[in-house]
C-alpha positions in Angstrom: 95.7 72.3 190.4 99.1 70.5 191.6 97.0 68.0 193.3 95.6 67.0 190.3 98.9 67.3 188.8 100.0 64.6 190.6 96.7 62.6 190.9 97.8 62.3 187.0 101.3 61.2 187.4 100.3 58.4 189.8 97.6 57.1 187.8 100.1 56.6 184.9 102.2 54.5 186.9 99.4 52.9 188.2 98.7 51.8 184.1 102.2 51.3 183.4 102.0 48.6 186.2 98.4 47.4 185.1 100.3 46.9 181.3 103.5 45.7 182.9 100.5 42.1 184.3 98.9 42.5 180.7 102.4 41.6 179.0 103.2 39.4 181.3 99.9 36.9 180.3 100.7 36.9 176.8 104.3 36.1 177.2 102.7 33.2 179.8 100.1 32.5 177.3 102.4 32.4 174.1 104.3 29.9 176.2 101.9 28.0 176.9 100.4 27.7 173.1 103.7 26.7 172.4 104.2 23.8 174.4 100.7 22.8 174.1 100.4 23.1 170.3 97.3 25.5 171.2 96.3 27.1 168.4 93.5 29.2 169.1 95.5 30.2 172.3 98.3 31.4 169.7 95.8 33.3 167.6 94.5 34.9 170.9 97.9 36.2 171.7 98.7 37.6 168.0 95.2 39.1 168.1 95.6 40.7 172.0 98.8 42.4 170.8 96.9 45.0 169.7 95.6 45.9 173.0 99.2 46.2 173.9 99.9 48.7 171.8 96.4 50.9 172.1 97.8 51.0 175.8 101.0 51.8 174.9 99.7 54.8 172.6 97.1 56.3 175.5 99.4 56.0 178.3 102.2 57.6 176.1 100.1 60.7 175.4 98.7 60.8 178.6 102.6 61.3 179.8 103.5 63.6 176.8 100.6 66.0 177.2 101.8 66.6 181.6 105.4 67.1 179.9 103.9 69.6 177.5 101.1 71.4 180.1 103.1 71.2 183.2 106.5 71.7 182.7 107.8 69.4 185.2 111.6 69.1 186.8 113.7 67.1 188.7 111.9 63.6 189.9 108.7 64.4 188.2 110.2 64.6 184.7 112.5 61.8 185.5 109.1 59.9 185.9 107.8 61.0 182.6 111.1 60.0 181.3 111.3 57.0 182.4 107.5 56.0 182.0 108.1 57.0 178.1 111.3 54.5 178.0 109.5 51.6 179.8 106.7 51.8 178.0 108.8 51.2 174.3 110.5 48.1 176.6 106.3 46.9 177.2 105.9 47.2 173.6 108.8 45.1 172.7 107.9 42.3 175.1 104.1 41.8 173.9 105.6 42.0 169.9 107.9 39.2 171.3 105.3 37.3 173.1 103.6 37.6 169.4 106.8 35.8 168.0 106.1 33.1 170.4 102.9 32.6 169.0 103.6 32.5 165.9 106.4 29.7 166.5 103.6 27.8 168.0 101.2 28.3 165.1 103.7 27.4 162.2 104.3 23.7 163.4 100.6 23.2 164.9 99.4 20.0 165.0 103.2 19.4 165.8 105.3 20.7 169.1 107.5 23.3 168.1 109.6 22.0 171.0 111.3 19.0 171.0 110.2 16.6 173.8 114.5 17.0 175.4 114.1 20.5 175.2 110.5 21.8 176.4 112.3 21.5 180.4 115.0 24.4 179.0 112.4 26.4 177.2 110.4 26.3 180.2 112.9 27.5 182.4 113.9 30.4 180.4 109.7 31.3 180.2 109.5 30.6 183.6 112.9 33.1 184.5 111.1 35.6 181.9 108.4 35.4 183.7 110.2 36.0 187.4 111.8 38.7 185.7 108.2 40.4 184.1 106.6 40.5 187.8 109.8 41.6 189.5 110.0 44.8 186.9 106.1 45.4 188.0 107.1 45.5 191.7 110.2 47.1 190.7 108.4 49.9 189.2 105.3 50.2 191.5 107.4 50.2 194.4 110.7 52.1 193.0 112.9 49.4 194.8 116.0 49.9 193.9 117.6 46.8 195.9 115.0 44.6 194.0 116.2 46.0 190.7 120.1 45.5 191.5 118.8 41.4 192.3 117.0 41.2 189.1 120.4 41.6 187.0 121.5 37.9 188.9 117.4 36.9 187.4 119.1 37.8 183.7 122.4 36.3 184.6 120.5 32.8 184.8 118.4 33.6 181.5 121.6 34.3 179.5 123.1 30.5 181.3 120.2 28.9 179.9 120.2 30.4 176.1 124.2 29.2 176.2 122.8 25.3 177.5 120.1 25.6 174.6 122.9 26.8 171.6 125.0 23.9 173.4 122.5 21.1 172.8 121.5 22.9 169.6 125.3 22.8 168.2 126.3 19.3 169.5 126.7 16.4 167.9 123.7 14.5 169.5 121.0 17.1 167.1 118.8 14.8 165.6 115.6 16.8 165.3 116.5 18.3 161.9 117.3 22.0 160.9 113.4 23.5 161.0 113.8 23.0 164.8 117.0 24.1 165.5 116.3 27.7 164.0 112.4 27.6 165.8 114.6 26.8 169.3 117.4 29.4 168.6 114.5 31.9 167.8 112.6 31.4 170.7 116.1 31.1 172.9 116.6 35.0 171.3 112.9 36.1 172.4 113.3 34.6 175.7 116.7 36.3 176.7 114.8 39.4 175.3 111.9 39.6 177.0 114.8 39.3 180.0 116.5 42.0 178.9 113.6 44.3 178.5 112.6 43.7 182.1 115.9 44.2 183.1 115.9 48.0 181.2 112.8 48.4 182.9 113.9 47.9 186.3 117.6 50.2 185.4 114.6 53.4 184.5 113.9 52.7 188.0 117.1 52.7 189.2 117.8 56.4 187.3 114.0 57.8 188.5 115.5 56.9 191.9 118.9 58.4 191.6 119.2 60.4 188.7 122.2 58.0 187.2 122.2 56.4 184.1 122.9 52.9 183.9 124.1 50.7 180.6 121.3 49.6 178.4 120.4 45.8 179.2 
């Protein structure tokens, strides 16, 4: 009966790393619409979202009903725990992955991005996604080294958004005010999606060691 206990509580990690990938492609997707001015690729996103949070809901339960059935202590219920927490932290990345989108949709045929600024919001995708795969490995692995190195990955996401508010609040703006609030949007979702990997990797952290860390 405790074998299959546990047969349980590894395949939920096993889907909350499998959901941890899904996100990640729609953030890199979104992205990707946005720069591109790919419009079905945006609609695919908003649309897949849902899939996110059917996920979400079945993993959840799955992790509420062994809380419920088997009582558990110590590391097991820090598990549960934490699996609950990270999951909210999934769903709050794809919903802003969605927010991508739907910058990209509201100015197709246009760029959202400025030509000057797609090699910023690149970056910050590109750290977002650094960040995404490390709080997968992170969380299959419960590396706790690897989630004290992702904090530098969020340092360099939070330099960026301040480059992106300088260029945005300079004197040299010429792209009009539409743009501006598009860029400091996405620069918001961006340093999000950050900080939600960077939550998701401190759960690890407190599954580990039993302490608490700040919220990202």
């Amino acid at each position: 009966m405790r074998d299959q206990y546990y047969e349980q509580l590894d395949t939920i990690v096993d889907d909350l790393v499998t959901l941890t990938g899904t996100v990640r492609k729609a953030v890199s997707a979104a992205t990707a619409a946005l720069l591109n001015a790919d419009g079905p690729l945006a609609e695919t996103v908003i649309a897949g979202d849902q899939a996110i949070e059917e996920s979400v809901e079945e993993i959840e339960e799955r992790a509420l009903l062994l809380l419920a059935t088997q009582q558990p202590v110590a590391t097991d219920l820090r598990q549960l725990v934490a699996t609950l927490r990270m999951l909210t932290d999934l769903q709050r990345m794809g919903a802003l992955s969605v927010h991508v989108a739907k910058v990209a949709r509201l100015r197709i045929p246009e760029v959202a991005v400025p030509t000057t600024l797609q090699p910023t919001i690149m970056a910050m995708a590109s750290t977002a996604d650094q960040m995404i795969h490390a709080a997968s490995r992170i969380v299959a692995n419960r590396d706790v080294d690897a989630a004290s190195r992702l904090e530098s990955t969020d340092d360099e996401m939070d330099r960026l958004r301040k480059d992106l508010f300088r260029t945005l609040l300079g004197g040299q703006w010429e792209h009009g005010i539409e743009p501006a609030i598009d860029l400091a949007l996405l620069g918001r979702y961006y340093e999000r999606i950050g900080d939600h990997a960077v939550s998701m990797a401190r759960r690890v952290v407190y599954l580990v060691t039993g302490e608490l860390a700040p919220p990202a």
